[in-house]
N, C-alpha and C positions, 0 to 999 in steps of 0.2 A: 504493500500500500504506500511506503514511503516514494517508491520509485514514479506510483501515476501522481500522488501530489507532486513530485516535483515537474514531474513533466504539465501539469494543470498550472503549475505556476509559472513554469516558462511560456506556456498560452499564455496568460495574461499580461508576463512582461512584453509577448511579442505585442498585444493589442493596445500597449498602452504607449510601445516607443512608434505605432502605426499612426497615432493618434493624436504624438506630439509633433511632425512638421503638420500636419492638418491645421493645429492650432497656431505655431507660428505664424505660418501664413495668412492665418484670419486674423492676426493680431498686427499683420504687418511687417512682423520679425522674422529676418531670415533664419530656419532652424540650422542649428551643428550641421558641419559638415560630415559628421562623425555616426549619426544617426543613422544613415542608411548601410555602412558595415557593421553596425552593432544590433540594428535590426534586424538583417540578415543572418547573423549568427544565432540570435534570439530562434530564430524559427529555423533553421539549422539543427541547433541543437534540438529542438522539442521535435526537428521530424526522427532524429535518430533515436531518441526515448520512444520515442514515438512506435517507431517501426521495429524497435526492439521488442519490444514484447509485443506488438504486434504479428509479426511475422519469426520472431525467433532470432537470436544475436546472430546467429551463423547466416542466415537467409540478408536478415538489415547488412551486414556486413557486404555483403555479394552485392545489391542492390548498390550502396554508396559505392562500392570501385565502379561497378558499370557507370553512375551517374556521372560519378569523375570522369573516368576513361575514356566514353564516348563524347560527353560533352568538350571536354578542352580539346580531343582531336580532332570533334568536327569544327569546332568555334577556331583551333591552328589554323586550320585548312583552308577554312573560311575566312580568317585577316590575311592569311597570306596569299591565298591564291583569289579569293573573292566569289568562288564554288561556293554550295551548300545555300549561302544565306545570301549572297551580293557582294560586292564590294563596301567594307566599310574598315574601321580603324579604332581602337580603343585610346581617350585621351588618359592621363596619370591622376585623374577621380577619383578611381576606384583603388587605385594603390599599385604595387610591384607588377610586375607583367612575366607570365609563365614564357621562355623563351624572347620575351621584348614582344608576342603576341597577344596575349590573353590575361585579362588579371586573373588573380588565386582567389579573388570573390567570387567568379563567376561560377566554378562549376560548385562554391557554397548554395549560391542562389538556386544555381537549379535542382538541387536535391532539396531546396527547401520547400518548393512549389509542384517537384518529381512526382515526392512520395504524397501528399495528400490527394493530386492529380488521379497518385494510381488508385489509390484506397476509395475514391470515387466510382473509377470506373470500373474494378472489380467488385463493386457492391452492386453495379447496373448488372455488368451483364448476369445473365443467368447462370446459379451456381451447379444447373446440371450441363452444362459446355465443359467440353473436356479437350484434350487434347491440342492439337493446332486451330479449333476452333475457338475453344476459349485464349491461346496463343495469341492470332493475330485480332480477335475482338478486343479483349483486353487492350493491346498495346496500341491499338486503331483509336480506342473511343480517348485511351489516357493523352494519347498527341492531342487529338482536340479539345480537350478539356486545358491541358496545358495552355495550349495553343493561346486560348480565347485572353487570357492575360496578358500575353504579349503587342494584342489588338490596343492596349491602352498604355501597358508599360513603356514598351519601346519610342512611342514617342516623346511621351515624358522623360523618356531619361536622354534622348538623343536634345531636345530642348535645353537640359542641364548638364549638359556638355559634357556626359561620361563615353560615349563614343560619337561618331561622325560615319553618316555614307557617304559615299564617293561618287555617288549619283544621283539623279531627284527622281525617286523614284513616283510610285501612282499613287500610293497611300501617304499623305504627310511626311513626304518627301524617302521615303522607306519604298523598296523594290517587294513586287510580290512575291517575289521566288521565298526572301527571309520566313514567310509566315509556313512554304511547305517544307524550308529547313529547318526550322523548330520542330513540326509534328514529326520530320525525317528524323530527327534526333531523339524524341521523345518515344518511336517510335520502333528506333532499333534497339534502345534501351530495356524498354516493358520486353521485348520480345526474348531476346538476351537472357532476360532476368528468368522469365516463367518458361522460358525452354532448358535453363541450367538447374531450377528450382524446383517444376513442377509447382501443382496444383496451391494456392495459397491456405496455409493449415490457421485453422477457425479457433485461434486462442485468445480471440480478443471477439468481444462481445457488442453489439450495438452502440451501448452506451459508450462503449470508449472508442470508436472507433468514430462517433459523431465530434469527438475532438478532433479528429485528422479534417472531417469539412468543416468546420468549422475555424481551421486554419487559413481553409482556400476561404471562406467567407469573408474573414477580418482583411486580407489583403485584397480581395472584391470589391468590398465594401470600402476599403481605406485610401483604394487607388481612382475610385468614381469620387467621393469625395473631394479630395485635391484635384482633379478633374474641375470639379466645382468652383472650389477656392480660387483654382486659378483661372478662372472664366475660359474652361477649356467645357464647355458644353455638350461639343459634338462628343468629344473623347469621353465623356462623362456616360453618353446615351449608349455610346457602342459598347462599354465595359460593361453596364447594366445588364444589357443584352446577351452579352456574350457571354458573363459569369453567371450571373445571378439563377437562370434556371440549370447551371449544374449544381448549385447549392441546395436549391430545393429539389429536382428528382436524388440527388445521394442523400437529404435529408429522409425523403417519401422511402428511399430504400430500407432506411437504416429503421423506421418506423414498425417494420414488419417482424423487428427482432423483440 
């Protein structure tokens, strides 16, 4: 019991450092620049408690190298050759740069965002899917679920000068190809995972498992918000849309337990 309060406490420090540039910004004041690596670990760390007793230390283990592994090689690939996601470049925002490519925040972020993604989409699909059926459903629906965050993040942070495209692309100056190389990423990861792991073992119970969406909600919820704040409207509408009803069907799912 000590181990889910501390992970129920690490949700709330992640909702509360969510909550503090929200309010600077409505107050006028630029927040820390410090905030969004310390957030990021905040929910970091709570995916890996997380997914520890969720899925078993050995299974969370496997899971985080994948996330690492394929993320910073597709994201090398992608700054240096402009494959995968477009043409783009990371500024020194986010801190040290893996190779002079990639910062060492990044592949934090996306196992922050990974693992609630997946616990989403494995609550959808149905739990008599077996084999390559549940394989490539799973890992299909966790890219878009993923996905739909990146429709609001990435211009915001391309705004706050944590990387630059090297092109104007169609979307908010963002190339389309990025949004199929997110779900290509997210995509070969879940696959990865539940083809080395097999079936995901049922040691974690509804009620704690609405913590994992409930993770994707806060950053939902956090990133339409300053959306707002910052009379970014449109981005606001699309985030809405694009998270919000996987919060409520992985809610609707988790209801049945």
């Amino acid at each position: 019991m000590t181990l889910r309060r501390t992970t129920l406490a690490l949700l709330i420090l992640y909702a509360l450092l969510t909550i503090y540039p929200i309010a600077c910004i409505a107050a006028g004041v630029a927040p820390s620049p410090f905030v969004t690596p310390i957030s990021t670990l905040a929910g970091f760390t709570f995916a890996i408690l997380h997914s520890g007793q969720r899925e078993g230390w050995g299974r969370a283990l496997r899971l985080l190298a994948l996330v690492f592994g394929v993320s910073l090689l597709f994201e090398s690939v992608g700054v240096a050759t402009g494959l995968v996601y477009g043409p783009y470049h990371y500024t020194d925002k986010l801190g040290p740069l893996f190779l002079g490519l990639v910062p060492y925040l990044i592949p934090v972020a996306w196992f922050m965002m990974s693992y609630p993604s997946f616990v989403i989409a494995d609550r959808l699909i149905p739990a008599g899917w077996a084999g390559w059926q549940r394989i490539l459903s799973v890992a299909a629906l966790g890219g878009l679920v993923m996905t739909a965050w990146d429709l609001v993040m990435d211009p915001i942070m391309v705004a706050s000068g944590h990387w630059v495209w090297d092109v104007n692309g169609a979307y908010h100056g963002i190339p389309l190809q990025n949004f199929w190389g997110w779900w290509l990423t997210v995509f070969t990861t879940f696959a990865l995972y539940l083809l080395l792991s097999g079936k995901t073992p049922k040691l974690a119970n509804g009620k704690f498992d609405r913590l994992a969406v409930l993770s994707y909600g806060i950053t939902a919820i956090g990133i339409v918000i300053i959306s707002l704040v910052t009379k970014a409207a449109e981005l606001a509408l699309i985030g809405f849309f694009a998270m919000v009803p996987w919060i409520i069907s992985g809610g609707l799912s988790l209801a049945k337990d």
